[in-house]
C-alpha positions as CSV (number, residue, x, y, z in Angstrom):
1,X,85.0,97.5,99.9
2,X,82.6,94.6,101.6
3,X,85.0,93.3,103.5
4,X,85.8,95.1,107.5
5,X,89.2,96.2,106.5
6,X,91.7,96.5,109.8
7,X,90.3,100.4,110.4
8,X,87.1,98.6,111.2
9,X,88.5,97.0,114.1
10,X,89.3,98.4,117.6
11,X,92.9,97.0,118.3
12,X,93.6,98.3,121.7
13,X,95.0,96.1,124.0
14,X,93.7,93.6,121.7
15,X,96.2,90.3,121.3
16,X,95.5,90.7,117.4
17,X,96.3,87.6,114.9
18,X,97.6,88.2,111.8
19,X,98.2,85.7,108.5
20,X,101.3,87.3,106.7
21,X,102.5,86.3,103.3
22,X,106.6,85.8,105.0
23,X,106.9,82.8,102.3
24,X,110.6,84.3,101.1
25,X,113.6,83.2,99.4
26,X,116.2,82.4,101.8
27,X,119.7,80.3,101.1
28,X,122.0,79.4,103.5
29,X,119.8,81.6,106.2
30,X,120.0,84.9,104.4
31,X,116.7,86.4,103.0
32,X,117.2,87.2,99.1
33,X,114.1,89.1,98.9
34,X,112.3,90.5,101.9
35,X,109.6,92.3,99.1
36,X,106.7,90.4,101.0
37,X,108.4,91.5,104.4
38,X,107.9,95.2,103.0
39,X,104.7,94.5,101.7
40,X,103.0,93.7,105.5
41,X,104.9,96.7,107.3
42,X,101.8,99.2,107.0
43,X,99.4,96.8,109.0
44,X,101.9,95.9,111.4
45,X,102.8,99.3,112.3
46,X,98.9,100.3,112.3
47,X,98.0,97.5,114.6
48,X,101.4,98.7,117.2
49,X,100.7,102.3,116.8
50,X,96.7,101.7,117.8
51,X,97.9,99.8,121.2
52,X,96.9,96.1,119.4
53,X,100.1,93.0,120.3
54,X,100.6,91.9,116.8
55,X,101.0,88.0,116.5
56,X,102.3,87.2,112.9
57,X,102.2,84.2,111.5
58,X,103.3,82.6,107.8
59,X,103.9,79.2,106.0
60,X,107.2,79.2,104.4
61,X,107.8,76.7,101.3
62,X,106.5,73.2,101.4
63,X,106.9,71.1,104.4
64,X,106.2,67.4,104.3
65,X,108.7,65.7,106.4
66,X,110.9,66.3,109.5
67,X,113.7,67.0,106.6
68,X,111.9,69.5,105.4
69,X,112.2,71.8,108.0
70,X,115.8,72.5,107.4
71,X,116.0,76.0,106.3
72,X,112.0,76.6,106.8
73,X,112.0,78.1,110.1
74,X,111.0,81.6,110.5
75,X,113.5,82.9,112.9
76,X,115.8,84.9,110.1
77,X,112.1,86.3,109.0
78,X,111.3,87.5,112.3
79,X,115.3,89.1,112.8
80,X,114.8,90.6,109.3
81,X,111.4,92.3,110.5
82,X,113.1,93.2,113.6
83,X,115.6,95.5,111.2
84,X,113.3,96.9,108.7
85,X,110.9,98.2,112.0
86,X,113.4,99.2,114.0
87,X,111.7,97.2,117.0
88,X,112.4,94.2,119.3
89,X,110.3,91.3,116.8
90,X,109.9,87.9,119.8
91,X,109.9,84.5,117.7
92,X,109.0,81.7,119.3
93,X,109.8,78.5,117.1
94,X,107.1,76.6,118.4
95,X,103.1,76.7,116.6
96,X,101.2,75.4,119.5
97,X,102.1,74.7,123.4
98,X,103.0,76.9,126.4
99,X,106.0,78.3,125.5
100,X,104.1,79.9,122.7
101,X,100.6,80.6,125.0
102,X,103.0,82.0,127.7
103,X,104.5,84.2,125.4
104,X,101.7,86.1,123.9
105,X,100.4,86.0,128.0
106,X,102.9,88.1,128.8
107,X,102.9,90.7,125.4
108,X,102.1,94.3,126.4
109,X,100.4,96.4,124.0
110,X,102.6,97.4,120.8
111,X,104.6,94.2,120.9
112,X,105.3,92.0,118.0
113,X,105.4,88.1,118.0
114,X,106.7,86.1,115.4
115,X,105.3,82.0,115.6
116,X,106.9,79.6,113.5
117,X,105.7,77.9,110.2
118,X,102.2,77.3,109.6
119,X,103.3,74.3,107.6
120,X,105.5,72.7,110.4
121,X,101.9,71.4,111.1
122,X,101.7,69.6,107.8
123,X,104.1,66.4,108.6
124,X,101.7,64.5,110.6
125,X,98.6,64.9,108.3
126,X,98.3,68.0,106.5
127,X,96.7,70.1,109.1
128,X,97.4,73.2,108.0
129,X,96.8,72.7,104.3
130,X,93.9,70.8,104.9
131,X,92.5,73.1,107.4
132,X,92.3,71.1,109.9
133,X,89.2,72.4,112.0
134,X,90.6,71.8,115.6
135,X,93.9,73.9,114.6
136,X,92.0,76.4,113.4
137,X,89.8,76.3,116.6
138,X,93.1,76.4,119.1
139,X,94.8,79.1,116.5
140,X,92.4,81.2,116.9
141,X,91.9,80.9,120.9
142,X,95.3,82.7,121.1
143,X,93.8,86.0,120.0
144,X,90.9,88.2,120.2
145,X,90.2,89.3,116.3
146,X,92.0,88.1,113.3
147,X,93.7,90.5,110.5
148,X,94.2,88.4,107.0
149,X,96.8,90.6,105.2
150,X,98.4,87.4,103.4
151,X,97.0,87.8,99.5
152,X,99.4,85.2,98.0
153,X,97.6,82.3,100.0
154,X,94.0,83.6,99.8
155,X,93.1,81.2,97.1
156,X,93.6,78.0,99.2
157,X,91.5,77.2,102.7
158,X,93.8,76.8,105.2
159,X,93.7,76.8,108.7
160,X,95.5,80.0,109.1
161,X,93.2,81.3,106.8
162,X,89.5,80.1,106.4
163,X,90.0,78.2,109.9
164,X,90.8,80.9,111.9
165,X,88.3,83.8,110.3
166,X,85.9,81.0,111.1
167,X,86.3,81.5,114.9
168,X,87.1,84.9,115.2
169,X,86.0,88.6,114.1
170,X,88.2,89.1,111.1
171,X,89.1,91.8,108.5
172,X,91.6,92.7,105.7
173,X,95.0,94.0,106.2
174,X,95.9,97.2,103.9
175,X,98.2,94.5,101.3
176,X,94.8,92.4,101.0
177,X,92.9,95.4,100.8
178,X,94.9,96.6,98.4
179,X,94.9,93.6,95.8
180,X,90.8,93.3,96.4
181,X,90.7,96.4,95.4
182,X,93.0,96.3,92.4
183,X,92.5,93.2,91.0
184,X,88.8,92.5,91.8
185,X,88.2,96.0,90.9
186,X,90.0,95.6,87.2
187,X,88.2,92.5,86.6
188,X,84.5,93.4,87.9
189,X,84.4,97.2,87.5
190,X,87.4,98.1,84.6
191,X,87.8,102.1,83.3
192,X,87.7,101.5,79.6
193,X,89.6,101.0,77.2
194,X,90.0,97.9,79.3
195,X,93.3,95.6,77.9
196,X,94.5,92.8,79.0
197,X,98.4,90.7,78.1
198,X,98.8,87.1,78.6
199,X,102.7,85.5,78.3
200,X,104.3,82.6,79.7
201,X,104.4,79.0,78.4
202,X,101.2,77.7,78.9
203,X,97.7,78.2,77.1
204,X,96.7,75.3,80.1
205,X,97.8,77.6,83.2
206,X,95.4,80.3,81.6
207,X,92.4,79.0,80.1
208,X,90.3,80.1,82.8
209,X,91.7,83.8,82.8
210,X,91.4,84.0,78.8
211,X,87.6,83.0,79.0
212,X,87.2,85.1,81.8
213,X,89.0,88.5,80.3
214,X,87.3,88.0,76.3
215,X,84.2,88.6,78.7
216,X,85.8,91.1,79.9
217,X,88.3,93.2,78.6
218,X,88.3,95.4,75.1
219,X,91.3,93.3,73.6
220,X,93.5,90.5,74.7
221,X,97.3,90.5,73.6
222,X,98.9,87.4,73.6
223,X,102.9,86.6,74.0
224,X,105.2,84.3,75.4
225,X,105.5,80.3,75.0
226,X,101.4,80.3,74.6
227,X,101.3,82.5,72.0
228,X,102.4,80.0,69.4
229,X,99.4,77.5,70.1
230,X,97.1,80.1,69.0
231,X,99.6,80.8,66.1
232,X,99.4,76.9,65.1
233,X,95.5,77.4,65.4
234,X,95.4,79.7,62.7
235,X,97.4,77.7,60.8
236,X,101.0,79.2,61.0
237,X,104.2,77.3,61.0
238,X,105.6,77.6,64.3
239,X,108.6,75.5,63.8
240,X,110.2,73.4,66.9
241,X,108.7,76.6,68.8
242,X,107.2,75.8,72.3
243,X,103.8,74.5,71.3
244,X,100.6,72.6,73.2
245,X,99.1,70.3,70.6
246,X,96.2,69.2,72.7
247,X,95.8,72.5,73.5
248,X,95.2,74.3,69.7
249,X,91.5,73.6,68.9
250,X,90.7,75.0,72.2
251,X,92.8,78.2,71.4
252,X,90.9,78.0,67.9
253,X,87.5,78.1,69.7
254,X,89.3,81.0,71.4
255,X,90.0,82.7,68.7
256,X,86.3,82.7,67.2
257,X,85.1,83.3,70.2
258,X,87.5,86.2,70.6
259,X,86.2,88.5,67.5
260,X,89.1,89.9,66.5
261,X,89.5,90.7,70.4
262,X,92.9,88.4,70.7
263,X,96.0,90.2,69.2
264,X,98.9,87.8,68.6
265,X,102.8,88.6,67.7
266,X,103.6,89.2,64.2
267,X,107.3,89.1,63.9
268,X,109.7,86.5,66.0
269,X,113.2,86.1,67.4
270,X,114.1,83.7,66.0
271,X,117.2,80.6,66.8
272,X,118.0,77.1,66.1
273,X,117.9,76.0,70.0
274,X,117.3,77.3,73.3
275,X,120.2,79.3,74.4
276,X,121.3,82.6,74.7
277,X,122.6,83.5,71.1
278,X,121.3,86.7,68.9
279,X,118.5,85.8,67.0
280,X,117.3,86.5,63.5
281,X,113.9,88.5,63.4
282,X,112.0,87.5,61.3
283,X,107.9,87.4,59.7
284,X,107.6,83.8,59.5
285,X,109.0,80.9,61.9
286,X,111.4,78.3,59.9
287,X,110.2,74.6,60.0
288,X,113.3,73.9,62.0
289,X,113.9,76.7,64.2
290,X,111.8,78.4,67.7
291,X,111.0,81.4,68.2
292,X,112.0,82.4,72.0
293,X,110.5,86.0,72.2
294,X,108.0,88.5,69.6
295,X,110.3,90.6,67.7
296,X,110.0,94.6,67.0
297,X,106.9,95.1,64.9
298,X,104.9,92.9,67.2
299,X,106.4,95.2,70.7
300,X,105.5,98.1,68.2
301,X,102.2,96.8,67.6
302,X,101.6,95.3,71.5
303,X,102.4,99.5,72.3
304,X,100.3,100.5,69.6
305,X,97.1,98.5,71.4
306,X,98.0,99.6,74.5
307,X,97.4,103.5,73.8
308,X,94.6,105.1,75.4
309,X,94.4,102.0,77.8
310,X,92.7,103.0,81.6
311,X,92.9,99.8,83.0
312,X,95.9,96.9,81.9
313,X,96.3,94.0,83.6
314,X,99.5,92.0,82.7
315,X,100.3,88.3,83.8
316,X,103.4,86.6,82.1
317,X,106.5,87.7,80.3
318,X,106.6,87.9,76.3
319,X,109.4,85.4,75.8
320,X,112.6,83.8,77.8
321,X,113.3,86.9,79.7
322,X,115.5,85.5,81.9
323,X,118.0,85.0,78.4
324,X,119.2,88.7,77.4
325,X,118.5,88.1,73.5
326,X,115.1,87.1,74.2
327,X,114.1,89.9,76.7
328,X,113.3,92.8,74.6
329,X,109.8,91.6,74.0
330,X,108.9,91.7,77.7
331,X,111.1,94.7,78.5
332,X,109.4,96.2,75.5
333,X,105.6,95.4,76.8
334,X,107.2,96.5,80.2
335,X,107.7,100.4,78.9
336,X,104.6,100.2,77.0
337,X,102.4,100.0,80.2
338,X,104.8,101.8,82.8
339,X,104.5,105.1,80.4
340,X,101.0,104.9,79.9
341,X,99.4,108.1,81.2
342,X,95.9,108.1,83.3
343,X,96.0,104.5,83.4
344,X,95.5,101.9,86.1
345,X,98.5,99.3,85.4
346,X,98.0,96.0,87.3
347,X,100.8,93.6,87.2
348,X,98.9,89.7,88.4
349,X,102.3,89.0,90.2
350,X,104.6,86.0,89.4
351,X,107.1,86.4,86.5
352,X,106.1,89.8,85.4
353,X,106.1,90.9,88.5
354,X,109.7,89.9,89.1
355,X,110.4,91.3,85.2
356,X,109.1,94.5,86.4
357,X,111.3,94.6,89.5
358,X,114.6,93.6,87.7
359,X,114.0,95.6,84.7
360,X,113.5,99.2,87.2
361,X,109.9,99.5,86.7
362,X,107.8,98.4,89.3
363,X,106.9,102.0,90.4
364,X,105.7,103.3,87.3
365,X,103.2,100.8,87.7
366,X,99.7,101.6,90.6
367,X,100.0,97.9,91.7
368,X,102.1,94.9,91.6
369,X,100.4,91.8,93.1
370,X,102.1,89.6,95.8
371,X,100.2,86.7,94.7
372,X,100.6,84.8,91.6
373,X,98.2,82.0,91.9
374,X,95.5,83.5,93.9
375,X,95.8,86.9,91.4
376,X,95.1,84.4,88.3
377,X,92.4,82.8,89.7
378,X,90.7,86.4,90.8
379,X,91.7,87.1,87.3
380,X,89.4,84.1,86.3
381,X,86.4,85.0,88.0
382,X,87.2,82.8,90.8
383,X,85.7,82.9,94.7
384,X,88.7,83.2,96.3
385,X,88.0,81.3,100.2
386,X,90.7,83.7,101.8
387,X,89.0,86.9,100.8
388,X,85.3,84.8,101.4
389,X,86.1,84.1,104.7
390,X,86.9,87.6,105.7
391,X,83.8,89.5,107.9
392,X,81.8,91.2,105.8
393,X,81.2,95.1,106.8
């Protein structure tokens, strides 16, 4: 890799910064998910078990008023840490001032510090989201080098980000590491047969990352929501199926500019409205009812694609997943890739990254991305600033 990684970097005694991805579920003050806490643990413990005093550091949801910060603080994030590596974790609620400069004064070498929300600086002005240069200036003054190991936010410039790295010595965390290597890897340098699948309800959130992949990848198999405004390009009835009208003679450009690349369902679940009833499956879509998910000749033929695959990258389920009669499409596309053998599986986070977790598979597959956003814009080509701003070796 480029990038100085957090091997590159000597730690000892070292007051060491680090931008985690800590942005969790939480109601009522309990953690739901603590995945992302999980996902920072190996460059925590690296940076404590080679003598560096770790100073973490995370935005948490949106803050834009004082209101906001109810149920935004950090402090069940760092306790939660605490548990999972069985270790005192200090939070200080504070993001800038003495109590916060005295603390990290006083840290001996292994220690961990929690800081409150990044975005707690974001109610008078946006200074963390709008990188603020003089808070990424003071940030960084309260450490010596700078670890980014926070993925999900490395396609925005943000002073925790880009305005730290910009101050200090900085490197890659193993979880950042990890999804340059995966990601930016599958995209710039696939094994081939390279395949791609594309769900979720919008041809809009993924125009970038279909152009980007029919460069790219050997086929492109479509599902979900979007799939139907490439089925109304080619002139199929869709029905009251969810459809993007401005959107279809931009998928028909897609689709002659795909050469037979783009494979598209070819049987539907099919209902009257949009609840969880049993569907009919069938070939073509009635003009008055939606389809909500593929049906069993399309998961056949989406598995039949997929064989002798070495890279797949997946982003978006294959219909409304979270309804139990309309999950079989994305539970089917699910198996398909997690019993691939000699392939690298890459899951671009988001929806079919939690699919994947619900439905028991998430191991089967080499990598699961932490970042939804920034993995789709990696998966479109895109300079992401929080990898850019990362030393180069």
């Amino acid at each position: 890799m480029a990038k100085k990684t957090v091997q590159d970097l000597d730690l000892k005694d070292k007051k060491v910064l680090v931008r985690v991805d800590f942005n969790v579920p939480i109601k009522d003050g309990v953690i739901t998910d603590d995945n992302r806490i999980k996902a920072a643990l190996p460059t925590i413990n690296y940076i404590v078990e080679h003598g560096g005093k770790a100073i973490l550091f995370s935005h948490l949801g949106r803050v834009k008023t004082e209101e906001d910060k109810a149920g935004k603080s950090l402090r069940p994030v760092a306790a939660r840490l605490s548990e999972l590596i069985g270790k005192e974790v200090t939070f200080i609620p504070e993001t800038r001032g003495k109590e916060l400069e005295d603390a990290i004064a006083d840290m001996k070498m292994g220690d961990i510090l929690v800081f409150e929300n990044t975005r707690f600086e974001d109610i008078d002005g946006k200074k963390e989201s709008k990188n603020d240069p003089e808070l990424g200036k003071y940030w960084a003054s309260l450490g010596d080098v700078f670890v980014n190991d926070a993925f999900g936010t490395a396609h925005r410039a943000h002073a925790s980000n880009v305005g730290i790295a910009s101050n200090l010595p900085s490197a890659a965390g193993f979880l950042m590491e990890k999804e340059i290597k995966f990601i930016g890897g599958a995209v710039d340098e696939p094994k081939r047969p390279f395949v791609a699948i594309l769900g979720g309800a919008k041809v809009s959130d993924k125009i970038g990352v279909i152009e980007n992949l029919l460069k790219k990848a050997d086929k492109v198999l479509i599902g979900g929501g979007m799939a139907y405004t490439f089925l109304k390009a080619q002139g199929k009835e869709i029905g009251t199926s969810l459809v993007e009208l401005d959107k279809v003679d931009l998928a028909k450009e897609l689709l002659d500019k795909a050469d037979g690349k783009i494979i598209l369902p070819i049987d539907f679940a099919v209902t009257k409205e949009f609840k969880d009833v049993p569907p009919t499956i069938l070939k073509e879509i009635p003009a008055d009812d939606m389809s909500l998910d593929m049906g069993p000749e399309s998961i056949a033929l989406f598995n039949k694609e997929l064989q002798g695959a070495k890279t797949v990258v997946w982003n978006g389920p294959m219909g409304v997943f979270e309804m139990e009669n309309y999950a079989k499409g994305t539970i089917g596309v699910c198996e398909s890739i997690a019993n691939l053998e000699g392939a690298t599986t890459i899951i671009g986070g988001g929806d079919s990254a939690a699919a994947a977790n619900q439905l028991g598979f998430a191991d089967k597959f080499t990598h699961i991305s932490t970042g939804g956003g920034a993995s789709l814009e990696y998966l479109e080509g895109k300079v992401l600033p929080g990898v850019e701003s990362i030393s180069n070796k």
